[in-house]
Every structure is written in structure tokens, then in C-alpha cells.
VOVEX-439327 format. One record per residue (C-alpha): residue in three letters; residue number from 1; x, y, z. Coordinates in steps of 0.2 Angstrom, whole numbers, plus 5000, padded with zeros to 4 digits. Layout:
BEGIN
PT resn resi    X    Y    Z
PT  ala  NUM    X    Y    Z
...
END
This chain:
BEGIN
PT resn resi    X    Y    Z
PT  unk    1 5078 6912 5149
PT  unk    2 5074 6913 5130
PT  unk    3 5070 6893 5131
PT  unk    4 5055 6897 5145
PT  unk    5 5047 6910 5132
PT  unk    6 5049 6897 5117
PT  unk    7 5040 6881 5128
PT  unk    8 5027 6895 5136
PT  unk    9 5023 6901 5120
PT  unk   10 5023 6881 5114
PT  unk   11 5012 6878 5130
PT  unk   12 5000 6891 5125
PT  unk   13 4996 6885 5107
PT  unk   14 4994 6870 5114
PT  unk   15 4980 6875 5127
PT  unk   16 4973 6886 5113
PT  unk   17 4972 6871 5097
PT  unk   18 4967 6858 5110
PT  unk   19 4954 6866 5123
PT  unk   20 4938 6870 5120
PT  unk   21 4934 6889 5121
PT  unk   22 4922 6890 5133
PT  unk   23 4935 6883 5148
PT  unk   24 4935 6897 5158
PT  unk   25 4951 6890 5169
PT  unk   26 4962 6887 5154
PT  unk   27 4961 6907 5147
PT  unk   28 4970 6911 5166
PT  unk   29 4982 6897 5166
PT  unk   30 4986 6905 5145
PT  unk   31 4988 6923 5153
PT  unk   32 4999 6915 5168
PT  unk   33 5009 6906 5154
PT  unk   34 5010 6924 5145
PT  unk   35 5018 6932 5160
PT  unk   36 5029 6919 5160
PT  unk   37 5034 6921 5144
PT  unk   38 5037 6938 5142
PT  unk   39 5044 6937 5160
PT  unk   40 5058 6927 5152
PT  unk   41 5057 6936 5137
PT  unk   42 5064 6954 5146
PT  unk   43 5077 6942 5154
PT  unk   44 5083 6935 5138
PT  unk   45 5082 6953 5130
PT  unk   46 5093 6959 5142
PT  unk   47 5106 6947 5143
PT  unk   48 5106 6940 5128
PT  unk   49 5098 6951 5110
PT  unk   50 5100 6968 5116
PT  unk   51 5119 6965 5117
PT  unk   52 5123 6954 5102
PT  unk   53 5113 6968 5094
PT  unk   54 5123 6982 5101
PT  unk   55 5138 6974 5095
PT  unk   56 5130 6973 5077
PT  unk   57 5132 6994 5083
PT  unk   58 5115 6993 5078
PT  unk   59 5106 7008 5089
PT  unk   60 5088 7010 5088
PT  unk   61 5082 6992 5089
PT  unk   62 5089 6990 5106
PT  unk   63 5083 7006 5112
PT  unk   64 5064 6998 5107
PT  unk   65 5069 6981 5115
PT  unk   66 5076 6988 5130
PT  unk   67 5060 6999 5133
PT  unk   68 5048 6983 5130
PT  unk   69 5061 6975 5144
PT  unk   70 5056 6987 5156
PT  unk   71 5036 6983 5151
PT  unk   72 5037 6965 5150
PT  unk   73 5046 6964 5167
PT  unk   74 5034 6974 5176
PT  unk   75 5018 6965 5167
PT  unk   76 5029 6947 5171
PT  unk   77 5029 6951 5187
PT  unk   78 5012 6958 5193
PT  unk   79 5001 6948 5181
PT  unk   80 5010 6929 5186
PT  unk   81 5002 6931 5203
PT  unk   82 4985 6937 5200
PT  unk   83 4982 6924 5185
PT  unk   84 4989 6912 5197
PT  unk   85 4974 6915 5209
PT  unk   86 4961 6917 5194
PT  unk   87 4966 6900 5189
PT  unk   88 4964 6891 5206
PT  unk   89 4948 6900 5210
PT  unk   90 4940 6897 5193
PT  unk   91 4945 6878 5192
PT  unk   92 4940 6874 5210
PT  unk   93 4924 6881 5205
PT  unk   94 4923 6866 5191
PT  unk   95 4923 6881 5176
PT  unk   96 4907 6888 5183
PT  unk   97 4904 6906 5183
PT  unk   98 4914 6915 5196
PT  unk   99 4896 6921 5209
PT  unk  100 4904 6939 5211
PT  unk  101 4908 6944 5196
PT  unk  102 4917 6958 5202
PT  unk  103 4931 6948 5210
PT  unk  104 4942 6946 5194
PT  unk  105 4943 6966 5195
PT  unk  106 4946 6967 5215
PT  unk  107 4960 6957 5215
PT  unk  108 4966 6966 5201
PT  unk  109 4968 6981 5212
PT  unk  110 4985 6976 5218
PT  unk  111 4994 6975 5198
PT  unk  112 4988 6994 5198
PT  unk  113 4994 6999 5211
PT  unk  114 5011 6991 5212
PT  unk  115 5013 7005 5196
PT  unk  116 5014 7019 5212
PT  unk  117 5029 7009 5218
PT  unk  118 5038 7006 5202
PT  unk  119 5053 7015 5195
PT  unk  120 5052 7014 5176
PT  unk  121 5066 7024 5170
PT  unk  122 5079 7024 5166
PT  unk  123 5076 7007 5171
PT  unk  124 5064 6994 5182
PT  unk  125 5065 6997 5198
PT  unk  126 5051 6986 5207
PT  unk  127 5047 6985 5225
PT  unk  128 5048 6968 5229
PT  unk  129 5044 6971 5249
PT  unk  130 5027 6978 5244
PT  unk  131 5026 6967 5229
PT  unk  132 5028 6952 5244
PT  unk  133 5014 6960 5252
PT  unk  134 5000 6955 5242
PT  unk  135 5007 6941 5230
PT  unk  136 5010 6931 5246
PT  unk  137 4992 6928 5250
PT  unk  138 4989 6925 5232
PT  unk  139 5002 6911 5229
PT  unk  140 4994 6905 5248
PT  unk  141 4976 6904 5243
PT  unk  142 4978 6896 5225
PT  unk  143 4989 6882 5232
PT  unk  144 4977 6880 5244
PT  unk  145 4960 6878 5233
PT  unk  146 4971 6867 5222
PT  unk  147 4979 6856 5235
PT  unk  148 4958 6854 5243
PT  unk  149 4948 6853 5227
PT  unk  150 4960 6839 5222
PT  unk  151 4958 6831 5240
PT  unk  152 4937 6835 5240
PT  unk  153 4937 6826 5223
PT  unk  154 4926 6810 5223
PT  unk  155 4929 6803 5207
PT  unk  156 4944 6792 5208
PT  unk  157 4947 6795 5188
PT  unk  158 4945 6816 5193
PT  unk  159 4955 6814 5209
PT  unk  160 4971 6807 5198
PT  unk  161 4971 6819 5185
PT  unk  162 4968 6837 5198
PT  unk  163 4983 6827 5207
PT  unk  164 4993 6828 5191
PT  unk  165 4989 6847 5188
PT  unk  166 4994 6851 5206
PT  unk  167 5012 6842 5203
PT  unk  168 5014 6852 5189
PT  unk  169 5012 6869 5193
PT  unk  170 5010 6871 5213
PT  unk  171 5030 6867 5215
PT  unk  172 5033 6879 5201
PT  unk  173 5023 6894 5207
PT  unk  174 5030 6892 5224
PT  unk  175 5047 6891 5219
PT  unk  176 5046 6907 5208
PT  unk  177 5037 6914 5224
PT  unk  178 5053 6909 5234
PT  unk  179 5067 6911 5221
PT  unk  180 5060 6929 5215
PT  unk  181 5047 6936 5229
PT  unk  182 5052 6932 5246
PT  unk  183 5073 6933 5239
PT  unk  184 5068 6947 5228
PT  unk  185 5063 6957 5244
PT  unk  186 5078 6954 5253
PT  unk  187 5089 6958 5241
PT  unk  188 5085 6963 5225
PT  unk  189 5104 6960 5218
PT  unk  190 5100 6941 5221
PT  unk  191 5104 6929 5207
PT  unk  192 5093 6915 5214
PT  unk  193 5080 6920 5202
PT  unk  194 5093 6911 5188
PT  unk  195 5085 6893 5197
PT  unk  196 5068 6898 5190
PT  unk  197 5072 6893 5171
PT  unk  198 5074 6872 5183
PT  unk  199 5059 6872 5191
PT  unk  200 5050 6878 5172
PT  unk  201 5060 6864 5165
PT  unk  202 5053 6849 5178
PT  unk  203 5035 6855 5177
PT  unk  204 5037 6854 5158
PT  unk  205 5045 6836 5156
PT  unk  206 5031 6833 5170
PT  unk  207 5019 6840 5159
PT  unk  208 5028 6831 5145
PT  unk  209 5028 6814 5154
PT  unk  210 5009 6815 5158
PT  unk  211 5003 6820 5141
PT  unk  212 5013 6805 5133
PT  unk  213 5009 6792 5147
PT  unk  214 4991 6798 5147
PT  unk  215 4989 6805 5128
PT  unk  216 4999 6791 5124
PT  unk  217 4990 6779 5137
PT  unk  218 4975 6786 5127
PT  unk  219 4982 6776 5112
PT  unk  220 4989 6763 5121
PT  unk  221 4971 6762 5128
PT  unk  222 4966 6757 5111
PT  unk  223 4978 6743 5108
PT  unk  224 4975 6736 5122
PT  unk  225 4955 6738 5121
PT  unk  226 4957 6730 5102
PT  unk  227 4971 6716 5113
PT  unk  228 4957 6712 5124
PT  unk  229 4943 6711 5109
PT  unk  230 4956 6699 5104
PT  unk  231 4959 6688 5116
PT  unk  232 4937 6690 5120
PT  unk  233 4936 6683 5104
PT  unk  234 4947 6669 5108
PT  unk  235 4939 6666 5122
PT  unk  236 4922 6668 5116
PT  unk  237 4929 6652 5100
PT  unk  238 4934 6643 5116
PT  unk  239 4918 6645 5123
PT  unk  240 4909 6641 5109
PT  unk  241 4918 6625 5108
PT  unk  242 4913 6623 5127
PT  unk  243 4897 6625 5123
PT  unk  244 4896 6610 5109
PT  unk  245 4905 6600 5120
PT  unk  246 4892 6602 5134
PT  unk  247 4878 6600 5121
PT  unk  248 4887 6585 5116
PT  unk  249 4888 6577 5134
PT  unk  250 4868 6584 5138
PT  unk  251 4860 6577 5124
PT  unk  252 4870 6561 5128
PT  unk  253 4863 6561 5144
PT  unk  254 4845 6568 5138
PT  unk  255 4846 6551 5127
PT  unk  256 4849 6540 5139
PT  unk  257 4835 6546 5152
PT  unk  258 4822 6546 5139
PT  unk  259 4828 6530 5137
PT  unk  260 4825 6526 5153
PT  unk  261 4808 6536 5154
PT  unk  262 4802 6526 5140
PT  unk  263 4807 6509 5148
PT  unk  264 4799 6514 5163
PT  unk  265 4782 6519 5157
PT  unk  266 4782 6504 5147
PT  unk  267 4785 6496 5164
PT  unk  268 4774 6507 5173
PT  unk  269 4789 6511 5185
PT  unk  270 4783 6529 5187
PT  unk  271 4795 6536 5201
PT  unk  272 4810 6529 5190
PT  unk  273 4802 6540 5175
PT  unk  274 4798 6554 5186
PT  unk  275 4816 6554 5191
PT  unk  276 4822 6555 5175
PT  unk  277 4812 6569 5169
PT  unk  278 4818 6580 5184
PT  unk  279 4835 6574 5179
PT  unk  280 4831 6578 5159
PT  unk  281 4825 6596 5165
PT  unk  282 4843 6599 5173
PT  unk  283 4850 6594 5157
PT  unk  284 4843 6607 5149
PT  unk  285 4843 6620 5160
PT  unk  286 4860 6618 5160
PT  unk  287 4861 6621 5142
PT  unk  288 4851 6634 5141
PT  unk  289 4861 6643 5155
PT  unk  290 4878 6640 5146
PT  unk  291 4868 6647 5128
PT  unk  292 4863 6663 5137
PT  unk  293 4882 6664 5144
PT  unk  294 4890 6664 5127
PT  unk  295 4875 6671 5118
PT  unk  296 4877 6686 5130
PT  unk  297 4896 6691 5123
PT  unk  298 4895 6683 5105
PT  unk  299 4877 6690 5101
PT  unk  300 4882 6705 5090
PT  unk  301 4872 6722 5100
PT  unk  302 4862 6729 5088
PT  unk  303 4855 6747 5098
PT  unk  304 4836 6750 5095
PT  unk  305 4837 6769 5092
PT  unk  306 4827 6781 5100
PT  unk  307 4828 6799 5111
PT  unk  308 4832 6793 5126
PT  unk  309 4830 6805 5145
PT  unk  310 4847 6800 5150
PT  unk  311 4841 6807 5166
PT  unk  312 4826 6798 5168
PT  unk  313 4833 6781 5164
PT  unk  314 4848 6782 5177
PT  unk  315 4835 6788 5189
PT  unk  316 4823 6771 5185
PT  unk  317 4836 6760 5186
PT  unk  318 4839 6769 5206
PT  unk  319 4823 6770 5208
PT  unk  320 4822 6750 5203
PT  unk  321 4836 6745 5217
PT  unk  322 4832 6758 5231
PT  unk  323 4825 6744 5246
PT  unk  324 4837 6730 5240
PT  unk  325 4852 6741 5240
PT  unk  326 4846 6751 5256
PT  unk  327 4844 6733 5267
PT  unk  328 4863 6731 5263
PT  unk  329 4867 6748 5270
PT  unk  330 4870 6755 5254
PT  unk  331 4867 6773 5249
PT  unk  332 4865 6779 5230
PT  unk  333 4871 6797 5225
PT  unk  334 4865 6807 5213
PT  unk  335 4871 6822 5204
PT  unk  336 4866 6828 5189
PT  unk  337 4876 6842 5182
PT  unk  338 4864 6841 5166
PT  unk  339 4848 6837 5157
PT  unk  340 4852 6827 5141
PT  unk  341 4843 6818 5129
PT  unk  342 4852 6804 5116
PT  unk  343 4850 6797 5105
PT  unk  344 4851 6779 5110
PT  unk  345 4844 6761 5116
PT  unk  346 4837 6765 5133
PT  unk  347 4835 6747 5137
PT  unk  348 4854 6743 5134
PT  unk  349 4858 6759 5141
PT  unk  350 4850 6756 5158
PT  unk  351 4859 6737 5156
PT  unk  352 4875 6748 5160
PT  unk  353 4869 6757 5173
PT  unk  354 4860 6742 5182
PT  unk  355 4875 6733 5178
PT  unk  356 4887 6745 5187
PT  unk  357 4876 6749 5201
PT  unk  358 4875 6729 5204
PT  unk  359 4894 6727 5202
PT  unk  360 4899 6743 5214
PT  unk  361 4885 6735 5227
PT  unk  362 4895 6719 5227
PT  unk  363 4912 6727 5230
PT  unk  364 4905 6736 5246
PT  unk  365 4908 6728 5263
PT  unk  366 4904 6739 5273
PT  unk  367 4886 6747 5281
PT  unk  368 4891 6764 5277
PT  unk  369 4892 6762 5259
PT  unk  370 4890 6775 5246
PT  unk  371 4888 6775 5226
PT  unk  372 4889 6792 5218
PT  unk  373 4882 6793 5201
PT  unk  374 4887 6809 5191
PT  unk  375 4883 6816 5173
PT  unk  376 4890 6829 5166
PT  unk  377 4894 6839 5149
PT  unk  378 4911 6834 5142
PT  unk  379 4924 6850 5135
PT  unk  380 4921 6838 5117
PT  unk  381 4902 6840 5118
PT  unk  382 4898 6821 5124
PT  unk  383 4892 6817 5139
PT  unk  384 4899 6807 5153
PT  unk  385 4889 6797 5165
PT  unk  386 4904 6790 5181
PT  unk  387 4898 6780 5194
PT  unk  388 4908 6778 5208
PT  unk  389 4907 6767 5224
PT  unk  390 4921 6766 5241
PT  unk  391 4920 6748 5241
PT  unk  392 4935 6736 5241
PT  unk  393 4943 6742 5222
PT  unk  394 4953 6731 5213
PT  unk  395 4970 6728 5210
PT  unk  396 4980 6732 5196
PT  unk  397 4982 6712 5191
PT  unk  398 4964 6711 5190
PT  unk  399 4960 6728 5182
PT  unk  400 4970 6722 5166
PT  unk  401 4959 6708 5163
PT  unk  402 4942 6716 5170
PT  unk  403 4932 6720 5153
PT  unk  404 4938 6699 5148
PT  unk  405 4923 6689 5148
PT  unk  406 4919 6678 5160
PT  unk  407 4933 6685 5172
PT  unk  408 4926 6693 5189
PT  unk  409 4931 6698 5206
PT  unk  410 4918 6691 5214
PT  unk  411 4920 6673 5222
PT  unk  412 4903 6668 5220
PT  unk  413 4898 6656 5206
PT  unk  414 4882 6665 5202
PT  unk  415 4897 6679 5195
PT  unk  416 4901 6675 5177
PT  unk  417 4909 6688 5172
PT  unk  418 4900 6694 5160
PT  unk  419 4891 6712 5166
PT  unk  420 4907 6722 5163
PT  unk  421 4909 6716 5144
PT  unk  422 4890 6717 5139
PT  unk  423 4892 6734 5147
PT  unk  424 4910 6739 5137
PT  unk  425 4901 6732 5121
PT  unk  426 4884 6741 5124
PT  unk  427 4897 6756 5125
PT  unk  428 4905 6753 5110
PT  unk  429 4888 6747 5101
PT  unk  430 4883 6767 5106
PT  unk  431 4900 6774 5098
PT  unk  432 4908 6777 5115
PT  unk  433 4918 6770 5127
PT  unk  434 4919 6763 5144
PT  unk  435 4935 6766 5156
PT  unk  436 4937 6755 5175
PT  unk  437 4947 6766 5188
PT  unk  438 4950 6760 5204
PT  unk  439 4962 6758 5219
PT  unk  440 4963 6743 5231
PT  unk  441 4956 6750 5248
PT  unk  442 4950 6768 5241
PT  unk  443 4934 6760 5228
PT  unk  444 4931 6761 5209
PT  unk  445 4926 6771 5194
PT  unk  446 4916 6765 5181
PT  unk  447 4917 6780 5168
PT  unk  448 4904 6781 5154
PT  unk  449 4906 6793 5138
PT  unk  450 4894 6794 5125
PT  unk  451 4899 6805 5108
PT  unk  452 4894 6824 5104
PT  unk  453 4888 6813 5091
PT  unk  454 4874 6804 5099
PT  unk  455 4868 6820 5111
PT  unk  456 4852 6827 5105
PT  unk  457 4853 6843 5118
PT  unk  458 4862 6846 5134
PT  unk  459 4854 6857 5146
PT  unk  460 4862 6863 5160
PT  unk  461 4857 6859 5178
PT  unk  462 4863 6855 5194
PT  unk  463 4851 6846 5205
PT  unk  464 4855 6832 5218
PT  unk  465 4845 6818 5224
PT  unk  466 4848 6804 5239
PT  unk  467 4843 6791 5246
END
């Protein structure tokens, strides 16, 4: 039991150096992991230090130890349930503030009076039957707003992560609700509750696992963003040399046609000349085409800096595609969790947003498509702008090579590829980032951050628009 007290413990510095403050969940999932610990704790006390230091014939320490024992496992056993709840309630709610703020003392009501029914000396003595009363609907309730907040969720990038939370900890609370509630109250001579230290193991190599694929992935993320950046840069040097090349054959052929419009004004054969000036014009259309492609992912983005209505430009560049996208059967969503202003290019900035709206359109085939845009506060102060459509997604093969220039999903040939990098570099050219979630079937993510660092002021709003 001593080893669940050490990695709660671990687990609670951890949510304490790495989460912001003002997360309301996270202080009820550190009191949860509190009374877990000192759950474990009273357990390791008892069978394990109180003993070795009775045999050290000391006499007083133990005495101490084994009166916090009695504490610990009363606090362990009413304070798990009722933190369980809080948490559930308080991250279903997105962090807001809980709208009666008397319910975090109501359900508290319980923990009191399960002290009536408790036998403290000469040692604990709980009632599990009436304990099982109330902590039954309690384990019920938070599985359940866990279990629908993930499945309401409409952000694919969201809806993976609440999924991950509720495979760590629903199968552990519900197991301690088997192994040490519903068995407790049967017989409270069980030893079943010895499983518990099992199911705290899994969640935590869970936990583990995710923290280095996804903390981990975060890193990885970078190497293979700074791969990509690579290999764009190869490609943009291949490019570049396709580009010579097609000057190259053009100006050959320019040459030869105002050669032959030179002839034929000297011969007065004026269709022949005509010809080859209409010919001479798709010459150079076609290099000025092939100059803006590599020019659009070689050009080095320097922003044009000013305070920018983030707002207000996402809402101009809805406004901009409302008839186009709504002749498709396309409907935009907007949700604004936040008025913010930042400091920024709002030309390029709307480039991502026209981008991405342009690119979710594409991927719908249906008549009954929706694009939600959200904007929200990050825990790190930055922003986030996630734009997300239930069109067709993409598969893993292609998300790998979805921010390489010139690659693209789309069959047609007007699609070059290039929205998606101009976008990621725009990101990038703004200090942020730019992360593609999707799943073949359910639709795609495009998730925008922008830096505490380029937010001027944040202020916060909920409103929602449609149309």
C-alpha cells in the first residue's frame, strides 16, 4: 500500500508544478489523489511501520501513528467519493464556475454524517452498508458526466484526450467502489480491498504511457515538424529547379513564337501572328503560375504587426464565404469562448482561417455539413482557435505528409497543395503552432495556438453565432 501513497503523492506534485492555478478540476482530482494517499497510507501504517516500530519496542511513536490510522482511514474513505464527484462535475462544466455554488457544501453533507456512524476507538469501525448508501450514486453520476462529456465532445483533438482521462481513472474508481464499497458492505473482513494497490498500478502506467506518448509525441512532434521542414526544403530545391527548368522550355518556346509573330507580320499573315500571341500569353501564364506556387512556400513570411480583433477577423472571413459555403449545404459554427486581441498580421491570419474553412468545405460530401470554429483561452495564457468539420478525415498515411508542400487530398488539379504549409508557416511566422487531427469517416481538426506572448488581452465571453 505504501507504493500508492509514494505515486499519489508523485502524482500530486506533478499536477501541482505543471497545472495552472486557476484549474478548478485539477484541485478535486489533487484532493481525490490525497485521499488516496493517506488511504494507503493508514493501510501501510498498520501493516507495515507501526509493527517494525513496535519491534524497535519503541512505544509512543506508534501510539501517534496508529491514531492518525484511525483519521487517515476515515478521511480515505469519505473524501475519495465526494472529490470523485466534484471532479466529474467541475470538468464536465469545462472549468467554469459551478452555477450553485452551494453544491460543493450539499454534497458534502454525507462525509459528516457518516462521522454518526463511525466507531473511532479503540479502533475504525466504518459502516460500510450506510457508507454504500450515498457513495454509490456518487461513483454513478461522475462516471456518467465523464463517460457523456467525452462523447458530447466535438473537437476530435478534445474528444481523444477526455477519452484518455476517462480510461484512466473511470476503471479505477469503480474498482475501489467494487473491491472496498460494495465487498466492504458485505463483509467488512474481506481482503479483496488488497486488488486495489492493481487497478492504482494500471491507471498509473496508463497515465505513464500517455504522458510519454503524448509528452513525448509533444517532442517527437518537433522532430518530425523540423523532418518535414526538411524534406519541405528539399522539395522546395526540387521545385525550384523545376521551376528553371520550365522557364527554360517557356522562354524556348516564347522565342520561337515571337519568331514566328515577327515572320508573320513581316508577311502580313495576321491570324498566324494572332495565334502565336495567344500561344505566347499561355507561355507565360504558366510561368507566372508555377512562380506564385514556389514563391508561395519559399517566400520567407514576414508578419506586418499590429493589434489584431481575433474575433473580428475569423468573423470576416465567415462572413466572406456565407452564400458560397451555404449553396453547398454547408453550415459554419461559431463559438467564441473569448474576446482577444493580438498582436499579429490580420491579413495572414485570416489566410489561415480562409484557408482552413476552404479545406474543411472540400472534405465535406455531404448536404448536411457542419464547420465549428472555436476560440478559447489556453491553461498557458495563449489562445487557441480549432476549426473543426464532419467531412470525410484523412487517413493516417496521409496525415503524415499533410503539412509537405504541394501534397493534398483533394483530386483536383486546381489543389496544389499548398494552403496547409502557408498556413503551418504563417503559424510559425506568429511564434505558434498548427496541429491536423482527424479520423477517416468521423472529420478533422485543424488546431491553431498562438503564444501568451502574442496576446494583448483576453476577455472572457461565451456567445454563439450560426448560419
Amino acid at each position: 500500500m505504501l507504493f500508492i501513497f509514494g505515486f499519489n503523492l508523485l502524482f500530486i506534485i506533478v499536477l501541482l508544478v505543471t497545472q495552472p492555478k486557476d484549474n478548478k478540476s485539477n484541485w478535486w482530482m489533487i484532493t481525490f489523489s490525497a485521499a488516496a494517499a493517506i488511504g494507503a497510507l493508514q493501510r501501510g501504517l498498520v501493516s507495515d511501520i507501526i509493527p517494525t516500530l513496535e519491534k524497535m519496542e519503541l512505544t509512543l511513536l506508534p501510539s501517534i501513528l496508529f491514531e492518525l490510522h484511525i483519521y487517515f482511514h476515515f478521511l480515505g474513505q469519505v473524501v475519495a467519493p465526494y472529490a470523485i464527484l466534484m471532479y466529474a462535475i467541475v470538468y464536465s462544466n469545462d472549468n467554469k464556475s459551478i452555477k450553485n455554488r452551494f453544491l460543493p457544501y450539499i454534497l458534502s453533507i454525507p462525509m459528516f454524517i457518516m462521522i454518526f456512524f463511525t466507531k473511532f476507538h479503540p479502533d475504525v469501525v466504518m459502516n460500510f452498508k450506510v457508507l454504500l448508501i450515498w457513495v454509490t450514486p456518487y461513483y454513478i453520476i461522475a462516471s456518467y458526466l465523464m463517460l457523456n462529456t467525452w462523447y458530447r465532445e466535438i473537437s476530435i483533438s478534445k474528444r481523444k484526450q477526455k477519452f484518455r482521462v476517462c480510461i484512466v481513472l473511470i476503471p479505477v474508481w469503480l474498482g475501489v467502489y467494487f473491491l472496498n464499497n460494495v465487498l466492504g458492505a458485505i463483509d467488512q473482513n474481506q481482503q479483496y480491498f488488497r486488488l486495489i494497490p492493481i487497478l492504482f498500478l494500471t491507471a498509473y502506467i496508463l497515465f505513464v504511457f500517455y504522458i510519454f506518448l503524448h509528452g513525448a509525441f509533444g517532442v517527437k512532434l518537433k522532430v518530425e515538424q523540423q523532418q518535414v521542414l526538411d524534406k519541405s526544403m528539399k522539395i522546395m530545391q526540387d521545385g525550384t529547379s523545376v521551376l528553371n527548368h520550365t522557364i527554360k522550355n517557356e522562354m524556348s518556346k516564347i522565342k520561337f513564337f515571337f519568331n514566328i509573330i515577327h515572320r508573320s507580320i513581316k508577311t502580313r499573315q495576321l491570324d498566324d501572328a494572332e495565334r502565336s500571341i495567344d500561344s505566347v500569353f499561355l507561355a507565360i501564364e504558366g510561368v507566372d503560375n508555377m512562380v506564385d506556387r514556389i514563391r508561395s512556400i519559399t517566400q520567407e513570411i514576414v508578419p506586418k504587426e499590429t493589434n489584431v480583433d481575433m474575433k473580428e477577423a475569423i468573423q470576416e472571413c465567415v462572413d466572406g464565404l456565407r452564400d458560397l459555403f451555404y449553396s453547398e449545404g454547408v453550415k459554419i459554427t461559431t463559438d467564441f469562448k473569448i474576446d482577444t486581441i493580438v498582436y499579429g498580421d490580420k491579413t495572414l491570419l485570416k489566410e489561415i482561417i480562409t484557408n482552413t474553412l476552404n479545406n474543411a468545405k472540400e472534405a465535406i460530401n455531404t448536404n448536411n455539413g457542419i464547420i465549428h470554429i472555436q476560440m478559447l483561452k489556453m491553461k498557458n495564457g495563449g489562445i487557441s482557435i480549432e476549426i473543426t468539420d464532419n467531412g470525410v478525415g484523412i487517413s493516417p498515411e496521409e496525415l503524415q505528409r499533410i503539412m509537405y508542400p504541394y501534397f493534398s487530398t483533394k483530386k483536383s488539379a486546381k489543389n496544389h497543395g499548398l494552403g496547409l504549409s502557408l498556413s503551418y508557416n504563417i503559424a510559425r511566422a506568429h511564434d505558434g503552432d498548427l496541429t491536423v487531427y482527424s479520423e477517416l469517416g468521423k472529420g478533422t481538426s485543424i488546431l491553431v495556438k498562438l503564444p501568451k506572448s502574442r496576446v494583448v488581452s483576453v476577455i472572457p465571453k461565451i456567445e454563439e453565432v450560426s448560419m
